[in-house]
ZASEKOL-461406 format. One line per 8 residues: number of its first residue (from 1); for each residue x, y, z of C-alpha. Coordinates in nm, 2 decimals. Layout:
BEGIN
NUM	X/Y/Z; ...
***
This chain:
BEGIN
1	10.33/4.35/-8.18; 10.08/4.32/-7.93; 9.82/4.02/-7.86; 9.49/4.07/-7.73; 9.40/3.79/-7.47; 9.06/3.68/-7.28; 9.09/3.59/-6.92; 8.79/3.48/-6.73
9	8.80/3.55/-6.34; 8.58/3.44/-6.10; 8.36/3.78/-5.95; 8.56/3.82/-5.62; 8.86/3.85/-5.79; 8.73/4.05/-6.06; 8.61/4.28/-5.79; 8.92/4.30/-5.62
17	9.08/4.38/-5.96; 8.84/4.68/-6.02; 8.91/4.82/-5.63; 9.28/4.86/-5.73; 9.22/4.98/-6.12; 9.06/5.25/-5.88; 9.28/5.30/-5.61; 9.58/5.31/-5.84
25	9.46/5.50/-6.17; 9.58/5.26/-6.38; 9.39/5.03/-6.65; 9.30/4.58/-6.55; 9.54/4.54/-6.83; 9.83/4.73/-6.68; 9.76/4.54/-6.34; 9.75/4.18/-6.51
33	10.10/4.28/-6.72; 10.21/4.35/-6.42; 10.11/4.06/-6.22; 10.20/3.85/-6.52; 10.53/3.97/-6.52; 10.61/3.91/-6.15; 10.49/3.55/-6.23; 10.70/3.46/-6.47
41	11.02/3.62/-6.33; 10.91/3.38/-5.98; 10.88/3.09/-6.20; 11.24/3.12/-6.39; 11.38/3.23/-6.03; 11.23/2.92/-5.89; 11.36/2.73/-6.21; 11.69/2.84/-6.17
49	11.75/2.80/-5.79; 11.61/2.44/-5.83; 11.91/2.37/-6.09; 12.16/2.51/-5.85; 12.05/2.38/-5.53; 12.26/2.08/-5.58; 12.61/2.33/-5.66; 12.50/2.54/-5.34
57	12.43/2.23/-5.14; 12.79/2.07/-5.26; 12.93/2.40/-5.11; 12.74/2.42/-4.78; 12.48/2.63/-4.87; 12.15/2.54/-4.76; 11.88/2.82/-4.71; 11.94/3.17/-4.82
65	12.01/3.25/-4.47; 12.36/3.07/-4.48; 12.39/3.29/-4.83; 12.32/3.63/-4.65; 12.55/3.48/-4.38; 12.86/3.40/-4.65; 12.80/3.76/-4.82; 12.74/4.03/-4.50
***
């Protein structure tokens, strides 16, 4: 089921919102799914890296670089 929701913006952004409902022939509320969607999957990526830092740290991982290093 869907849910209608209000969101205020301030008018820049609300412009810069209509310039890509325009650009890309699509509706605000498919770009703000969108956006909202990428937002959440950073924030449970984030979540998750920050509970297994400590694992990758214990195993000499430190930055994704030393990840890409251990897997290429």
């Amino acid at each position: 089921m869907r849910k209608v929701i209000t969101v205020s913006l301030q008018p820049e952004l609300s412009r810069k919102l209509d310039k890509s409902v325009k650009a890309n022939k699509t509706t605000r509320s498919e770009i703000v799914k969108k956006a909202l969607d990428q937002y959440l999957y950073q924030q449970e990526t984030n979540r998750i890296r920050a509970k297994l830092r400590p694992y990758a740290e214990k195993a000499g991982f430190y930055s994704e670089e030393d990840v890409f290093r251990a897997i290429s």
